[in-house]
C-alpha positions, -999 to 999 in steps of 0.1 A, spaced: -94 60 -156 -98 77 -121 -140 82 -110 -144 117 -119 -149 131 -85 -154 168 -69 -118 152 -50 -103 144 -77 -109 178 -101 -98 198 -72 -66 179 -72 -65 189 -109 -70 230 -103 -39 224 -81 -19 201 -107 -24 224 -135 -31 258 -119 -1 280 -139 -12 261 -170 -49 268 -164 -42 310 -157 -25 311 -188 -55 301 -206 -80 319 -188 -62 347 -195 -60 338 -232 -99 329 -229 -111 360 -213 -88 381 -238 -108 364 -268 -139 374 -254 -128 409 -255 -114 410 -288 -141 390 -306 -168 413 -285 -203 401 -297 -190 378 -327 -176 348 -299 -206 337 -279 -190 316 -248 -215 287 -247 -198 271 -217 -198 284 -184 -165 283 -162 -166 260 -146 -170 233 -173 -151 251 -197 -120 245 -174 -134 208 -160 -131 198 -198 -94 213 -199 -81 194 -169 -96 159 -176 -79 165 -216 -50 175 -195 -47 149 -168 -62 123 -192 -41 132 -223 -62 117 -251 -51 111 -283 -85 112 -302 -110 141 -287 -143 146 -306 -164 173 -302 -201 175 -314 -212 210 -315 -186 243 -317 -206 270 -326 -184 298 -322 -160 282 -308 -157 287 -274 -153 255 -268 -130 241 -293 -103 268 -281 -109 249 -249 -103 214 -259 -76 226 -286 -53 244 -255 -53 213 -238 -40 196 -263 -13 223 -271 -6 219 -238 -1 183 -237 18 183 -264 1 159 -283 -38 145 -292 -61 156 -324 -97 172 -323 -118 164 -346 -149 191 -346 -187 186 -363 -213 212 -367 -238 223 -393 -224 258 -390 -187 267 -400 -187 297 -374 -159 284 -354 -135 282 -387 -128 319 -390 -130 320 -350 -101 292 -341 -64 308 -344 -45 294 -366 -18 287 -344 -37 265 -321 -57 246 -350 -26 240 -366 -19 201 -371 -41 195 -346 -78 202 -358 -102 186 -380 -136 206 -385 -168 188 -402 -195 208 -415 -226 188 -413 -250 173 -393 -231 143 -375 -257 122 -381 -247 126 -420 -210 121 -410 -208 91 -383 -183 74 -408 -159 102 -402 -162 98 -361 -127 80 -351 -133 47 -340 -99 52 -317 -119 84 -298 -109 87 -268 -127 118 -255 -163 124 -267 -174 162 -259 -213 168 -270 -230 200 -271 -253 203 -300 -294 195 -308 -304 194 -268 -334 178 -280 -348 142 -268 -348 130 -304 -309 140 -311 -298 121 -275 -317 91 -284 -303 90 -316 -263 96 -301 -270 66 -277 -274 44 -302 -254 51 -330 -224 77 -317 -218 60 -284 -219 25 -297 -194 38 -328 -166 49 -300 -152 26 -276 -165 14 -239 -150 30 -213 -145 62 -234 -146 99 -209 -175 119 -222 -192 152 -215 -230 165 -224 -236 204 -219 -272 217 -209 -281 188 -187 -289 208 -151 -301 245 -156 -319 231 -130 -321 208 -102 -335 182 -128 -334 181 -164 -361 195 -185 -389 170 -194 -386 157 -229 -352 174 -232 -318 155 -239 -307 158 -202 -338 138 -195 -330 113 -219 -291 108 -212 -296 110 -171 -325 81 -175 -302 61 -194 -271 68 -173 -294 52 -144 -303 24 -160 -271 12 -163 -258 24 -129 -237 49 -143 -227 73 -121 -220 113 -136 -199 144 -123 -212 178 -126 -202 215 -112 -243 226 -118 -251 253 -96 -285 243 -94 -279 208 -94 -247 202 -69 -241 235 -53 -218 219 -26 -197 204 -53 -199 243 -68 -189 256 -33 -154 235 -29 -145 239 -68 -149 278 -55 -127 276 -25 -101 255 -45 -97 281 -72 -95 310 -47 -69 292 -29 -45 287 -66 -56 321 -68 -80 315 -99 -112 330 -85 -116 360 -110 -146 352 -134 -141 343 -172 -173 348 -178 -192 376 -162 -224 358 -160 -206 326 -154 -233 310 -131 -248 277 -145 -221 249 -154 -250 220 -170 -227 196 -182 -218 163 -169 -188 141 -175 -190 104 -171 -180 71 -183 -194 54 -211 -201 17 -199 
């Protein structure tokens, strides 16, 4: 696949701008409707990073470690619509995000697991092709997902962990400390729209999206973006 670069997702705002609208439209309306019952874990920006690499990478296996509500899922679950094609399969020790997820976009294309993953690695695809975590942001949980999850998916598989940079570093003795020591080790390099962290990478994600005419917020308080996206060596 293509380095995930600030180049390259801005290319993607242009590529799928009329698809993307539709959806933040859809997105924003659900936050109205579902007032204080939908909590909308992901900011913007990686919200609609995660819906153009599904998009431009069209997997056929997404799994997603953490829903919640459900935010999300209706992410990852309109890029597949939109593809046409591609299954998720969803784990969390809360069934929230059942009575949250339309049925017309779950429809044939969702799986939801209610347990801890750890209890449920058997049930983790071993064709996965996109692995989305945001769950236990603990040091304990991300050692434990770099040795058994990432080692139960294949090499080379695109892959996203939310909460990493609510600041310019991760937290000491948090899961962002864990995953960005061990993404170093092994020379990999990570993508991330954090505010905090890459604010110039913020800055021409901004001026792309005002320029496909995107620039009104999803989120209100849209104004962190933690995750990063990679590629597992």
């Amino acid at each position: 696949m293509a380095a995930i670069t600030v180049e390259y997702v801005r290319t993607l705002y242009v590529k799928y701008a009329e698809d993307l609208r539709k959806v933040r439209d859809a997105q924003r309306q659900l936050l109205r409707d579902r007032g204080k019952s939908m909590k909308a874990q992901l900011d913007d920006f990686e919200a609609e990073v995660s819906y153009l690499l599904l998009r431009d990478l069209r997997p056929e296996t997404v799994v997603e470690v953490g829903t919640f509500h459900g935010w999300s899922t209706q992410w990852l679950l309109s890029a597949l619509r939109d593809n046409g094609t591609g299954h998720l399969h969803s784990f969390d020790i809360v069934d929230t995000v059942v009575r949250n997820v339309p049925g017309e976009l779950a429809a044939e294309r969702w799986t939801f697991t209610k347990g801890d993953v750890r209890d449920h690695l058997a049930a983790v695809p071993a064709t996965t092709d996109y692995l989305f975590i945001d769950a236990d942001h603990g040091a304990r949980f991300a050692r434990w997902y770099i040795e058994n999850l990432f080692s139960a998916v294949p090499a080379g598989t695109p892959t996203s962990v939310h909460d990493v940079f609510h600041g310019a570093r991760p937290k000491p003795f948090s899961e962002g400390s864990v995953i960005v020591k061990w993404l170093a080790e092994r020379g990999v390099e990570f993508f991330t729209p954090s505010t905090a962290r890459a604010p110039e990478v913020t800055r021409q994600l901004a001026v792309t999206k005002g320029e496909v005419g995107l620039d009104e917020p999803v989120r209100g308080d849209s104004d962190h973006n933690p995750m990063i996206f990679f590629t597992l060596p």
